[in-house]
N, C-alpha and C positions, 0 to 999 in steps of 0.2 A: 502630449507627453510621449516621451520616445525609449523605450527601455527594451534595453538588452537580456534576452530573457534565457537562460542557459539551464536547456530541461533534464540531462541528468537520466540515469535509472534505464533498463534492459525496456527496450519497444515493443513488450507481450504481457506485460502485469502492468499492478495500478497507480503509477507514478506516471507512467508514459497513457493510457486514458484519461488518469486526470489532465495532465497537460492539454489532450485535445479539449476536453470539455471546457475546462479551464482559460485557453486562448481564443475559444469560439463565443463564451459568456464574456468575455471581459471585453471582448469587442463590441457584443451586443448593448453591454450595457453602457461603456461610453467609446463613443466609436471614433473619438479622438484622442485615442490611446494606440499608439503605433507600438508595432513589438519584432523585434530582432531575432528570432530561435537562433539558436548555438545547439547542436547536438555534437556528437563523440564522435558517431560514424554515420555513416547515410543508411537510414529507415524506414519505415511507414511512418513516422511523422515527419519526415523533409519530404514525402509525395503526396502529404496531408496538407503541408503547408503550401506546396508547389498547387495544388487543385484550389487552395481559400485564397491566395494573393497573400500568403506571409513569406516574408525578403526572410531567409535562414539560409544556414551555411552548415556544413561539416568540419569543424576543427578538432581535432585527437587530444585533448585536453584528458588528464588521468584524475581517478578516484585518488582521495589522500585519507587510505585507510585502506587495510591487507586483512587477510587471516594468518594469526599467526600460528606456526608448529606447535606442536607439545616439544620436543628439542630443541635444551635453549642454546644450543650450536647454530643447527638450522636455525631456528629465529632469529639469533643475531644476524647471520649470516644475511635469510632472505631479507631481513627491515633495510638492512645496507643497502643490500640492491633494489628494493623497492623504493629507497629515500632516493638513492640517485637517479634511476628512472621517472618516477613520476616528477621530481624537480627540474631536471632538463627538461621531459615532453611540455610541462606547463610554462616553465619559460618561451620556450619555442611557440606553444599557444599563444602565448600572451604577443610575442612578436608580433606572428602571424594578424590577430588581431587588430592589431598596432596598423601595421602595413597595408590593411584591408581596410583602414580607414571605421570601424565598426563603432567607432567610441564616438564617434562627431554626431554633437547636439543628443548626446543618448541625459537621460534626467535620471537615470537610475539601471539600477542590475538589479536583475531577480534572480535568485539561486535557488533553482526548485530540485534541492536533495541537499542533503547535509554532508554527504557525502566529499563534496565539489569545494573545493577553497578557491577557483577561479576568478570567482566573482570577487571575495577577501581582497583579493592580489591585487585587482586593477582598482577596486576600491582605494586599497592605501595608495597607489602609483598614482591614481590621478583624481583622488576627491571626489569620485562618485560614490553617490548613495547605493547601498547594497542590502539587499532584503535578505535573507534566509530563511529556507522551509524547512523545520525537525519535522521528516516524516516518518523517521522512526525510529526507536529507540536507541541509546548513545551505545550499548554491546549488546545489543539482545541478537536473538535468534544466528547469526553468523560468528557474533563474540567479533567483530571487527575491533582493532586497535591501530588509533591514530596514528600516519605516518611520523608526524614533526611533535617533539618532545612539549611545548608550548602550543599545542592550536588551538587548545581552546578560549586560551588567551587570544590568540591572534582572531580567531572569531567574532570573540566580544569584541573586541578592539575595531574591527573593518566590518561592521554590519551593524548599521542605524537599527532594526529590529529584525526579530526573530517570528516566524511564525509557525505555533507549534500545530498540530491538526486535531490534537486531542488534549483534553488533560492529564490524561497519565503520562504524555509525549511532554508535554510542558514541565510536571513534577520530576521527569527519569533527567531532564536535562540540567534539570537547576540544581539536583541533588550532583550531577558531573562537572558544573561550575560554569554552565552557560546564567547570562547574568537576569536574573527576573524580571528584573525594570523593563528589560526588551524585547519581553514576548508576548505576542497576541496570541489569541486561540482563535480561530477562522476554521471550522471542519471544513473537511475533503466535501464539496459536493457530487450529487449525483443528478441527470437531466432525467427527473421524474415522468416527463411526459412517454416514456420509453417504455413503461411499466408497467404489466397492469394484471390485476391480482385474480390469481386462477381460481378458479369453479372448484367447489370441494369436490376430491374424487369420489366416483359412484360404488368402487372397488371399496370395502371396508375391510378385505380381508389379510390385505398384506401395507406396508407401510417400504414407500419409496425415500429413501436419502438421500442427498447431494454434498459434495463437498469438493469446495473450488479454491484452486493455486498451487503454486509450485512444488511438487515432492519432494520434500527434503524433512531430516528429523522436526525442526523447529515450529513446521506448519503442524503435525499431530496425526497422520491419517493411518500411522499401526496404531492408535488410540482408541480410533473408531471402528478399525478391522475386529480389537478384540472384545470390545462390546457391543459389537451387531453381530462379531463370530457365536458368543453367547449364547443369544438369541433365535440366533438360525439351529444352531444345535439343540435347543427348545422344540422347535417347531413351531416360530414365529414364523412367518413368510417375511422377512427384511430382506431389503434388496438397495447397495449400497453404490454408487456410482463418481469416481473422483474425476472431476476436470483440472490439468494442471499439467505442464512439462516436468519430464523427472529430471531434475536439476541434481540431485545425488545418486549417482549408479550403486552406490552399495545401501544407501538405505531401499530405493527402488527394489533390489534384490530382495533384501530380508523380507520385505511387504508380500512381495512375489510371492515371494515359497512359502509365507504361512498361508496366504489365502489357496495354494496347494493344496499343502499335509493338510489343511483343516476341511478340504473339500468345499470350498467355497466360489469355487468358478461359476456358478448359476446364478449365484447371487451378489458378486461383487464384478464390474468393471473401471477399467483406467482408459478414458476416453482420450487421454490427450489434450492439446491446449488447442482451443478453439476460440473466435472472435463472437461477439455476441453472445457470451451466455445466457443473456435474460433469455434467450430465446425458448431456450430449453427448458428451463423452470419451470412452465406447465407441468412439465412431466412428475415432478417429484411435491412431496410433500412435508419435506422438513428440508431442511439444510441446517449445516452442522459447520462448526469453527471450534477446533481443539488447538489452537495455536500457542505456544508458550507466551506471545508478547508479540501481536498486532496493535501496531501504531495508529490505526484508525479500523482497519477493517471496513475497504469500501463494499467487498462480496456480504457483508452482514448486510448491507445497508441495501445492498439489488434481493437479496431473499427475504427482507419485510414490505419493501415495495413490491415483491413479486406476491404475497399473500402466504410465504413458507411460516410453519412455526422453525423457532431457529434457536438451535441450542450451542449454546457455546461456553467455552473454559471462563473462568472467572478470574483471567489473566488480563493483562495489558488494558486494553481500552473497549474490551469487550463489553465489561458490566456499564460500563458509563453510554455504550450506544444503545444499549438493552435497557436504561431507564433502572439500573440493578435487576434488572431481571421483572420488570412490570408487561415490559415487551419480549420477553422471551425466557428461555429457560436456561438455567446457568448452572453449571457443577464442576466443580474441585479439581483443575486441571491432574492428571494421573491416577485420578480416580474412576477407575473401570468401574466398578460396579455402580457408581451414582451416576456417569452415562450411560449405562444398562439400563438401569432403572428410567431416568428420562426417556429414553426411547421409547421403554416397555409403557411407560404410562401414558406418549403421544399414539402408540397403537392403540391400549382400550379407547381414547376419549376421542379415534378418530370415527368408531359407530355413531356415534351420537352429533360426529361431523364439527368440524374445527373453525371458530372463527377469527380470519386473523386481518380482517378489515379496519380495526381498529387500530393496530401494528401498524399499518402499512401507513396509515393516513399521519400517526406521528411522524413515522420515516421520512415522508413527503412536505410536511411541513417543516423540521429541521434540519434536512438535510436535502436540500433541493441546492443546483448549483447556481439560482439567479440570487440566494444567497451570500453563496459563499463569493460570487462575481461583485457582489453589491460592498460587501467588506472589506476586500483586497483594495478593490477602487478607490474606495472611501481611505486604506492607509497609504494608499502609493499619492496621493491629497496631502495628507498632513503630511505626509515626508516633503513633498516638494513644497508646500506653504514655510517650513522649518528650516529648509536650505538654503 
């Protein structure tokens, strides 16, 4: 089978490692599954694929989806220019494509982001089968709004199914008129063997946080500043450490100067984005997810395999990785004081030493990616048995 696989999403967060993990498992598992990558621009995954023997290219293919203004001048204004931009550059892709010969003997397109109507396009132009991935929610956290007045028709219409990665990802899209009959649920996997769960700390006297991804409002990390700010003003010993590029310079800012004015330079840093996290995880002892609406939340998913307890907003698809909270602890996204309180009560119960072995080994077994390799495989099968 020979499919054209077009990955979609910035080559520093979890749509672009899932893809590695993702085209490395799918090979593994059947290894007469040939794959095409299409990326936007040349990255760490076209010198990923250039090192494993995967045939990929760079074509400038555009998102079909903006932010739009609060001014509905400006909004009109940019949707224009963005309708005509992004429909020339994707025509021009699709040439390109065309020219490049890319389409010969391919048995299917996979669209790994929802973002991407690419695959839509050549699906209607030439009767290939076309998969899409919802990895995450249809406005959440950016509030993106569809370039073309009809796409989500045109979705339904040119993709044989949908693969949502979560169930709230599956419910936020059918409630937006993606069609239900066409979605599978297949979680984000994770390559467990990567992971392995740290020794309780000896220290009982201060308690270590982490929280990992991108700065910006949507992810939650002035949520955590104010209720470990709390606490440090207490005279807890918390000490709070974010990994993540600052992707909004003025929420960046505002984060900045409160952990100023509130003297909290001792006890909190911003590490920046770094490759391998898990690595780090030894270090800390909880990790934290206050996201308003994570589509899978694969960082939840390395902090139960790594042994963290992990507490997180009872948004998006949080509670449903958390088993509702059996595996972890959950509170009322904007509620400061009941992530206060969660914290406060993972410092008492960390004397008496935390065990989170049990956590981990569910992680491990539902969310391993020779799973989620095995179900993808098993639907790109009935697609082509159906065609």
């Amino acid at each position: 089978m020979r499919i054209l696989f077009f990955s979609g999403a910035d080559q520093k967060y979890g749509t672009f490692h899932s893809s590695i993990q993702l085209l490395e498992w799918l090979h593994r598992t059947d290894s007469a599954v040939e794959f095409i990558v299409v990326t936007q621009q040349y990255g760490p995954l076209n010198n990923w694929c250039k090192e494993n023997g995967y045939e990929n290219y760079v074509i400038p293919y555009r998102y079909c989806v903006y932010y739009p203004p609060t001014n509905n001048i400006v909004k009109t204004l940019k949707h224009g220019f963005k309708l005509l931009v992004v429909t020339i550059s994707n025509i021009n892709a699709m040439r390109k494509i065309e020219k490049m010969g890319l389409l010969e003997n391919v048995d299917l397109i996979h669209t790994n982001i929802n973002r991407d109507l690419i695959g839509e396009m050549l699906s209607r132009k030439y009767g290939i089968p076309n998969v899409t991935y919802l990895r995450e929610f249809s406005r959440a956290h950016f509030h993106l709004l569809p370039i073309y007045k009809n796409q989500i028709k045109f979705m339904n219409d040119n993709s044989c199914r949908f693969i949502a990665i979560s169930e709230a990802v599956k419910k936020d899209w059918i409630e937006y008129g993606i069609d239900a009959d066409k979605i599978e649920i297949i979680y984000d996997g994770v390559d467990t063997d990567k992971y392995r769960i740290k020794e309780p700390s000896k220290d009982n006297n201060n308690l270590k946080l982490v929280m990992c991804g991108a700065i910006y409002e949507g992810k939650g990390q002035f949520e955590l500043l104010k209720a470990a700010g709390k606490l440090i003003h207490q005279g807890y010993d918390i000490y709070v450490d974010f990994y993540g590029e600052g992707v909004d310079a003025d929420y960046y800012a505002v984060i900045d100067k409160f952990v100023e004015s509130e003297n909290l330079s001792d006890y909190v840093r911003f590490n920046g984005f770094i490759n391998n996290i898990n690595d780090v995880f030894e270090e800390y002892d909880v990790g934290v997810i206050c996201s308003k609406a994570e589509g899978f939340g694969l960082v939840t998913v390395e902090y139960l395999l790594s042994g963290l307890a992990v507490v997180a907003s009872d948004t998006g698809a949080n509670p449903e990785l958390l088993g509702n909270g059996e595996y972890g602890y959950l509170y009322h996204l904007g509620d400061i004081d009941a992530l206060r309180e969660t914290i406060l009560d993972l410092f008492m119960k960390k004397e008496a030493g935390i065990s989170l072995k049990e956590s981990a080994e569910y992680a491990k077994e539902k969310y391993t990616i020779r799973k989620t390799a095995k179900d993808l495989i098993n639907l790109y099968v009935s697609i082509g048995e159906n065609t």
